[in-house]
Backbone as a printed PyTorch tensor [residue, N CA C, xyz], in Angstrom:
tensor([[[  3.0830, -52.1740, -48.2180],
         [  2.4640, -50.9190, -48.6040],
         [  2.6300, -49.8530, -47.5170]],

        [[  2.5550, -50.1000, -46.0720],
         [  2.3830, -49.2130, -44.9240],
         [  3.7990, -49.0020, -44.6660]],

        [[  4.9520, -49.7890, -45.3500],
         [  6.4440, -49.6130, -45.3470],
         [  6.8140, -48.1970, -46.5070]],

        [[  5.9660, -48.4390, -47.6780],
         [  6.6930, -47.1140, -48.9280],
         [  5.9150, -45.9600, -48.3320]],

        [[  4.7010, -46.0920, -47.5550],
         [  4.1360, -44.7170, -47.3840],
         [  4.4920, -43.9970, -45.9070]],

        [[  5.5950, -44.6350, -45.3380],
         [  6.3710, -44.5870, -44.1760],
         [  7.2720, -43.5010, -44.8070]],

        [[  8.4460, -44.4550, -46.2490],
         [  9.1960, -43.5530, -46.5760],
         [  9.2540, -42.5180, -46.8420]],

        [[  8.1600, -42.3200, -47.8180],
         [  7.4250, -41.1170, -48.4750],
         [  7.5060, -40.1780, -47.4400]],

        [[  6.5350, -40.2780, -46.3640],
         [  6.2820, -39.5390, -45.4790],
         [  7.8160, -38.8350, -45.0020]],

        [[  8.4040, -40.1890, -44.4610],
         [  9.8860, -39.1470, -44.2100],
         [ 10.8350, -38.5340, -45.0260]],

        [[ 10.3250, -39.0020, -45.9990],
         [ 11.0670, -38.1970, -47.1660],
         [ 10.9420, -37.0400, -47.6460]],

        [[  9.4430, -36.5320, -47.5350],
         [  8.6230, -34.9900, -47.2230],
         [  8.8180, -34.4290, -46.0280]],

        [[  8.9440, -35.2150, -45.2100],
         [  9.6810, -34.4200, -43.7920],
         [ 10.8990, -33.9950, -43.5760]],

        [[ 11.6730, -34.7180, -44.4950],
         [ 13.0430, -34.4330, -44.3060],
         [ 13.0670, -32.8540, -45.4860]],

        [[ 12.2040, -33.0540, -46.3430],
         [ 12.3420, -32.0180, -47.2280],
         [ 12.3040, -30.8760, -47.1990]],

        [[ 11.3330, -30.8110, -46.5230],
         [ 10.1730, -29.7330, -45.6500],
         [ 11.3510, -29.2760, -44.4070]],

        [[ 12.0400, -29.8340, -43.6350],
         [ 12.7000, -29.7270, -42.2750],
         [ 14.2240, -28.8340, -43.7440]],

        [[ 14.7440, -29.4160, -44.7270],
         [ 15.8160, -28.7300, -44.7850],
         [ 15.3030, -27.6650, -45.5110]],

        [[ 14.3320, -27.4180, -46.0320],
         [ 13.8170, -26.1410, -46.5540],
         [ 13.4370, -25.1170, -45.1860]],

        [[ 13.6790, -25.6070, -44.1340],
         [ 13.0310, -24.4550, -43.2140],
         [ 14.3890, -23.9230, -42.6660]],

        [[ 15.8460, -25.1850, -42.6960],
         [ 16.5870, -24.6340, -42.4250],
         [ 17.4780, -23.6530, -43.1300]],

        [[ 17.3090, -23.7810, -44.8900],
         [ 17.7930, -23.0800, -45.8730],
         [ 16.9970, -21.5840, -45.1070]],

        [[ 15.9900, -21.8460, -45.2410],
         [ 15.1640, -20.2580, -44.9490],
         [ 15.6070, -19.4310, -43.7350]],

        [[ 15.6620, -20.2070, -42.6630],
         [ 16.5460, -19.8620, -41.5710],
         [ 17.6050, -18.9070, -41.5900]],

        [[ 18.1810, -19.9310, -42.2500],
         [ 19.5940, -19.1730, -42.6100],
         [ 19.7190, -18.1290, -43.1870]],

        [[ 18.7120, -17.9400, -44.2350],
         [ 18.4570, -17.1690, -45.2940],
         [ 18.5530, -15.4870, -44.4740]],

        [[ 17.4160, -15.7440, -43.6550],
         [ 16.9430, -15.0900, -42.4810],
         [ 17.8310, -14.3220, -41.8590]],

        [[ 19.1330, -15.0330, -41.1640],
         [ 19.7160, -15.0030, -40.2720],
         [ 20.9720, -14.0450, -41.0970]],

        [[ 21.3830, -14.3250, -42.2890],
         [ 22.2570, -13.5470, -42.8870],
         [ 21.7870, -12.3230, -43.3790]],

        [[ 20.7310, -12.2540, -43.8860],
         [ 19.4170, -10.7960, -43.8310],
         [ 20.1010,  -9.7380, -42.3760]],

        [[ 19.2530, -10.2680, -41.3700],
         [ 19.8000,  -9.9330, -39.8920],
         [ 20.9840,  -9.2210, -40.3420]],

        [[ 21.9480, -10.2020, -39.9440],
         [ 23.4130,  -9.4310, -40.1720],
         [ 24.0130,  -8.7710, -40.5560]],

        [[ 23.0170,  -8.5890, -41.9230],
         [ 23.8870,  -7.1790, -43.0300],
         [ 22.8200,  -6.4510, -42.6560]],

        [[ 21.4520,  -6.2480, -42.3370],
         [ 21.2930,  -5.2840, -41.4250],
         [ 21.3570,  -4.7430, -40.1620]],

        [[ 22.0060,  -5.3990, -39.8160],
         [ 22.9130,  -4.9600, -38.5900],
         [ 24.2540,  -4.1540, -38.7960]],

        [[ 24.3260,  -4.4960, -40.0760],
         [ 26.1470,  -4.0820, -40.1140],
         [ 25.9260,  -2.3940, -40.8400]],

        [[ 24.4320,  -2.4140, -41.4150],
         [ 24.3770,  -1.3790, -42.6830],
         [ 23.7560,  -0.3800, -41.1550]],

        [[ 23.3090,  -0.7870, -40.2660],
         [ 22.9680,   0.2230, -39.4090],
         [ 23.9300,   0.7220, -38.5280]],

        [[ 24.6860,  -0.2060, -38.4390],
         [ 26.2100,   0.6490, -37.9910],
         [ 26.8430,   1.4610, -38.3170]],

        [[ 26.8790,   0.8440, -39.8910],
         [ 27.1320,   2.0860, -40.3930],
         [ 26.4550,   3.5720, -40.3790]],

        [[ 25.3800,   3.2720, -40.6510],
         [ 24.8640,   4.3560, -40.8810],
         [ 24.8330,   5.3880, -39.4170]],

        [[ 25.0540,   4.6230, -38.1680],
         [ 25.4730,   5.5310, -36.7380],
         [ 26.6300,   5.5770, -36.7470]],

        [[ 27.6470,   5.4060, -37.2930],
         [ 28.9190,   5.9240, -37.3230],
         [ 28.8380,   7.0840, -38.3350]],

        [[ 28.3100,   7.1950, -39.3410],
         [ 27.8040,   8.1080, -40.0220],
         [ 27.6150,   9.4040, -39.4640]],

        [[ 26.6000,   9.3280, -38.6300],
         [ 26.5760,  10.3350, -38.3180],
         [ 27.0670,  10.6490, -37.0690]],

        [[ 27.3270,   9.8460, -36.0780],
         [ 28.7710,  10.0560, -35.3870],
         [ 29.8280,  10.7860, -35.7650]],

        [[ 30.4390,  10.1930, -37.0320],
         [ 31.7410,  11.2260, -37.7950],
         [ 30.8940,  12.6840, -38.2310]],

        [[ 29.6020,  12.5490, -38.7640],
         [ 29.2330,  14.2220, -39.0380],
         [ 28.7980,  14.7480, -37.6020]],

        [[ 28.4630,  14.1970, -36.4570],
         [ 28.2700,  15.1090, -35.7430],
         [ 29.6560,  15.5330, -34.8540]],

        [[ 30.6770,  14.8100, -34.9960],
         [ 32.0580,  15.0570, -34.3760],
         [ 32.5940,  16.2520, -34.8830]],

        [[ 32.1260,  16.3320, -36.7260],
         [ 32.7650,  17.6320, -37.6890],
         [ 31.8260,  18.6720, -37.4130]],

        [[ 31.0480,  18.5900, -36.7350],
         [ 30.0160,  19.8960, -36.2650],
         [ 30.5750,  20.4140, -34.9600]],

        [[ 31.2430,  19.6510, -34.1690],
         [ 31.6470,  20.3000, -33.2970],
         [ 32.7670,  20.9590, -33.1100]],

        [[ 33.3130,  20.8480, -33.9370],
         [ 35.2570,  21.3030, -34.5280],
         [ 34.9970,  22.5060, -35.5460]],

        [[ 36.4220,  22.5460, -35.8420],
         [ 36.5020,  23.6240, -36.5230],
         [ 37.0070,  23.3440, -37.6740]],

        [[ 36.0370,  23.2880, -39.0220],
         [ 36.5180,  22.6810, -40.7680],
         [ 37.0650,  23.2470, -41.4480]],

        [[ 37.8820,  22.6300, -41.6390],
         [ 39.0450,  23.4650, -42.7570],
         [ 39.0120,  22.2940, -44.1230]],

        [[ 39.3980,  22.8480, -45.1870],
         [ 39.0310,  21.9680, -46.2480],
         [ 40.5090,  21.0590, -46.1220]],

        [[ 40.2200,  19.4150, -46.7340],
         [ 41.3180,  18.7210, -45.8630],
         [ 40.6850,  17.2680, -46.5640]],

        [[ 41.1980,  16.3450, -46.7300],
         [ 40.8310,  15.0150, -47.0420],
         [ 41.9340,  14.1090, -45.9750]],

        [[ 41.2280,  13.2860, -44.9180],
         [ 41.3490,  12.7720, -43.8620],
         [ 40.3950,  11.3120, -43.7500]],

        [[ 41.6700,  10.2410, -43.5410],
         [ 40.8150,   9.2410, -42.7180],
         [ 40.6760,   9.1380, -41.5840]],

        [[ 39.2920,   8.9730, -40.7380],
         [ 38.9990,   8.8180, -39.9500],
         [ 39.7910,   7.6060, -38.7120]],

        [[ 39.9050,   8.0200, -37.2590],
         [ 40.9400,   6.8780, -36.8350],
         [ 39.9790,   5.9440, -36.6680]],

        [[ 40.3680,   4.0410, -36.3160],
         [ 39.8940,   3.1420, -36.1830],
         [ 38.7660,   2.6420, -35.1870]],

        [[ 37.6790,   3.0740, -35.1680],
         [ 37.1070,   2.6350, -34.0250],
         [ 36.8310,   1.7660, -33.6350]],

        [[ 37.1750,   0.5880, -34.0770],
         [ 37.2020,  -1.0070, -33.6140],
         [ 35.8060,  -1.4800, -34.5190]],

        [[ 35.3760,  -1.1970, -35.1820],
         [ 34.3180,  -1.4460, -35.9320],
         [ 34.4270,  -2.6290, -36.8610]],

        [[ 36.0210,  -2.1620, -37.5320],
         [ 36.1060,  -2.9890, -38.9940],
         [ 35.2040,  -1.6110, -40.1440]],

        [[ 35.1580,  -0.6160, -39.7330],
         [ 34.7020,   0.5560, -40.6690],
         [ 35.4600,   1.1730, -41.1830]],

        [[ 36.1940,   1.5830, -42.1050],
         [ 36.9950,   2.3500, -42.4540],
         [ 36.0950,   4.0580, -43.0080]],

        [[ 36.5780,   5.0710, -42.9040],
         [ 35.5350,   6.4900, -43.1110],
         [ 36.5020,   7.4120, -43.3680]],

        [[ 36.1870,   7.5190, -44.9140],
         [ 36.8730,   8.9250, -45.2450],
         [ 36.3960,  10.1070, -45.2720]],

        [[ 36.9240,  11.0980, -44.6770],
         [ 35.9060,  12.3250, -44.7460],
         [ 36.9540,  13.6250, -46.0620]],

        [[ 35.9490,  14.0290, -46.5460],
         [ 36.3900,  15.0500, -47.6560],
         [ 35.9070,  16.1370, -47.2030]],

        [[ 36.4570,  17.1490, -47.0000],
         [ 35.8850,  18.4800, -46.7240],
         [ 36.5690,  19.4920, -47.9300]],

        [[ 35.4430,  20.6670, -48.6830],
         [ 35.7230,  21.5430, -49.5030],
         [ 35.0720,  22.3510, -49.6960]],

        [[ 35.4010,  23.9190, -50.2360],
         [ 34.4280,  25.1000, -49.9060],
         [ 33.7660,  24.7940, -51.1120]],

        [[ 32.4690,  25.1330, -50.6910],
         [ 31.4310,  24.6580, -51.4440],
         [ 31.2700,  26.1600, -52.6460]],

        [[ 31.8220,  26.2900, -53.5640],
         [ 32.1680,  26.9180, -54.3800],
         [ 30.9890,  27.3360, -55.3680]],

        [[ 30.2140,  26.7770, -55.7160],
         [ 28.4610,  26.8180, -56.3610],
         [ 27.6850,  27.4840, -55.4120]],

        [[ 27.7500,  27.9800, -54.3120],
         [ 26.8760,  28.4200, -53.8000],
         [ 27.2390,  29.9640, -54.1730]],

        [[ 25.5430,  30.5620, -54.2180],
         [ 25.6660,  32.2260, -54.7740],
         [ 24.4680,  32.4530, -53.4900]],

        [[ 24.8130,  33.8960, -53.3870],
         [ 23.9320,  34.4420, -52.3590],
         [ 22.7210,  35.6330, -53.9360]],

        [[ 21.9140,  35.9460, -53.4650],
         [ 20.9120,  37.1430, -54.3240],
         [ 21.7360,  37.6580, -55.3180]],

        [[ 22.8050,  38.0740, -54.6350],
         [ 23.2360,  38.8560, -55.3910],
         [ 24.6610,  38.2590, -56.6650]],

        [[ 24.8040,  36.8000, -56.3020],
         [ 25.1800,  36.0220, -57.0880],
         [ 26.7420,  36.0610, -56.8690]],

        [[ 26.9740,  36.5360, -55.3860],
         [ 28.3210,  36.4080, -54.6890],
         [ 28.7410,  35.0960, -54.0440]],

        [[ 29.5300,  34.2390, -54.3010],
         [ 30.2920,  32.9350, -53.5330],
         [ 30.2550,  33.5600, -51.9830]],

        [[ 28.9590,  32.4070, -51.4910],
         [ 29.0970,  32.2160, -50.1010],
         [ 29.9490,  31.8920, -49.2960]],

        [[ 31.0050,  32.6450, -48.8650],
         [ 31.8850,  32.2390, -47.6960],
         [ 31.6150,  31.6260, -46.1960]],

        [[ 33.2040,  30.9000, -46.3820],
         [ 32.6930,  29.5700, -45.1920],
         [ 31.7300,  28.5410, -45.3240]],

        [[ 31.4800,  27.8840, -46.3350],
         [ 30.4130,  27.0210, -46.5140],
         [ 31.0820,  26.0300, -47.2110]],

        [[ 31.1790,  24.9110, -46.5670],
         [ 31.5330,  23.7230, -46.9550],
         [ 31.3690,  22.7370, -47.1810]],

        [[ 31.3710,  21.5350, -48.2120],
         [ 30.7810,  20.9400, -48.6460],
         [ 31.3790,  19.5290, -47.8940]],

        [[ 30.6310,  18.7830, -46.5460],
         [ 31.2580,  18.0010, -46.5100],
         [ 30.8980,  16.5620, -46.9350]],

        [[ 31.9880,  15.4000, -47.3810],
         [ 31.4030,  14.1350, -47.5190],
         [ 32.1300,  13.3290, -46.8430]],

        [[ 31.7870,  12.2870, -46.1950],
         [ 32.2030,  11.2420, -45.4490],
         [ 31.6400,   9.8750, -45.9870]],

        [[ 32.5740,   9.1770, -46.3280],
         [ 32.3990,   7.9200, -46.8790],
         [ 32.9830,   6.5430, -46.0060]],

        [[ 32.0510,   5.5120, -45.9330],
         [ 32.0930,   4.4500, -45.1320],
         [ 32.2990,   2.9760, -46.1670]],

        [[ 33.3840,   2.6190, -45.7860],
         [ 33.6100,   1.2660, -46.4950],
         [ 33.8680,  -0.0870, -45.9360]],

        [[ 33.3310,  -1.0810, -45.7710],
         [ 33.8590,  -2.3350, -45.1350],
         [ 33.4660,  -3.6690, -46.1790]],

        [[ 33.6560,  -4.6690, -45.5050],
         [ 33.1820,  -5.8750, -46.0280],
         [ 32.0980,  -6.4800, -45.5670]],

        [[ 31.3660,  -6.7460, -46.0250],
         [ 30.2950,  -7.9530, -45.5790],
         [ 30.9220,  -8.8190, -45.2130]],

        [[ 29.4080, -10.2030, -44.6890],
         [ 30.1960, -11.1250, -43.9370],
         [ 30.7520, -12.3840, -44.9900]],

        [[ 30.2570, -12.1600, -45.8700],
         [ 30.6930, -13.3310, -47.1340],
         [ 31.3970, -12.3620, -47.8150]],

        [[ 32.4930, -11.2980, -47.3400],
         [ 33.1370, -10.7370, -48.1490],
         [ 33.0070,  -9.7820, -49.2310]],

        [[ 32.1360,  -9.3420, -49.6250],
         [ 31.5760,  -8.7610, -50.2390],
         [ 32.1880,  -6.6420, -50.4850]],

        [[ 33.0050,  -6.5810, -51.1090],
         [ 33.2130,  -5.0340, -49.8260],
         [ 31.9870,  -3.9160, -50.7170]],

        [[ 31.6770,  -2.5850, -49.1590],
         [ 30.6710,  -2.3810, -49.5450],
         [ 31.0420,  -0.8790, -49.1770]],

        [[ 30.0710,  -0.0740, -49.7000],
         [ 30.5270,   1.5130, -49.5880],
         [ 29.1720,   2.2000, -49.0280]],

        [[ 29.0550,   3.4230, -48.2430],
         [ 28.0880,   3.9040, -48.4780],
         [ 28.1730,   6.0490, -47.8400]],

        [[ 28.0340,   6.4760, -48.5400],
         [ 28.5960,   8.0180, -48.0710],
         [ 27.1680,   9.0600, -47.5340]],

        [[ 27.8210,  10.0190, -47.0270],
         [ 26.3370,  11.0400, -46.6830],
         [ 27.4840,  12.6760, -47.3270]],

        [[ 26.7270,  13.2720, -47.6320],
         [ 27.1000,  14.9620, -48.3400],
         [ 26.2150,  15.8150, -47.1560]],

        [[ 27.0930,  16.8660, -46.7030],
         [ 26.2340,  17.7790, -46.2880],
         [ 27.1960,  19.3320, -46.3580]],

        [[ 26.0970,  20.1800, -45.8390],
         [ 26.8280,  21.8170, -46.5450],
         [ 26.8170,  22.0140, -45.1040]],

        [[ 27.5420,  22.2130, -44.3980],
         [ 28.2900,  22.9850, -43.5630],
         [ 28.6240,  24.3920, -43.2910]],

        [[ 27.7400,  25.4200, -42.9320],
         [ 28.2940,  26.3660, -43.0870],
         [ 28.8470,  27.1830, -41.5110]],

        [[ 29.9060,  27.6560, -41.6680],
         [ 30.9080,  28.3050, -40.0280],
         [ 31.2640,  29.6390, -40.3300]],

        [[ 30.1810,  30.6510, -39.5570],
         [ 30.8140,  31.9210, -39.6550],
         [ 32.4100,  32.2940, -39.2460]]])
């Protein structure tokens, strides 16, 4: 009798021990893609604050490699919808978007972009 309630016992322990390591893991790959989605998101604005300091011309350009594994396309175009009072197309105002694409770590590929209006007297 003190032999089956031996097994038992390790048999709930063993259960219990690989359920903590499933969760673990679970955990640990969580981590990682937020790690990777916050990279992105500072390269993000890395590439928009690089186009703030230059001079925009409308242009569709990939970004060069920064060792990331990020790939970033940036779209720049005069933002053509914009009206001033008097319902005149705002000049120099540009609509820019930069888009970020890679893979997850199980492969997965993943996208994520930011829009902003730009405007350069």
């Amino acid at each position: 009798m003190v032999l089956f309630e031996v097994i038992i016992a390790i048999a709930v322990f063993t259960m219990v021990a690989f359920s903590l390591v499933m969760a673990l893991d679970k955990c640990l790959d969580t981590a990682n893609a937020r790690n990777q989605v916050d990279l992105v998101v500072r390269g993000l604005q890395n590439q928009m604050a690089l186009l703030h300091g230059s001079n925009i011309q409308p242009s569709e350009t990939d970004a060069p490699d920064d060792g990331t594994g990020i790939a970033y396309h940036i779209s720049v175009a005069l933002a053509q919808d914009l009206r001033d009072q008097k319902s005149m197309p705002i000049a120099s105002t540009y609509r820019v978007v930069i888009t970020a694409s890679w893979k997850m770590s199980n492969g997965v590929p993943q996208t994520r972009s930011v829009t902003e209006l730009v405007y350069q007297p």
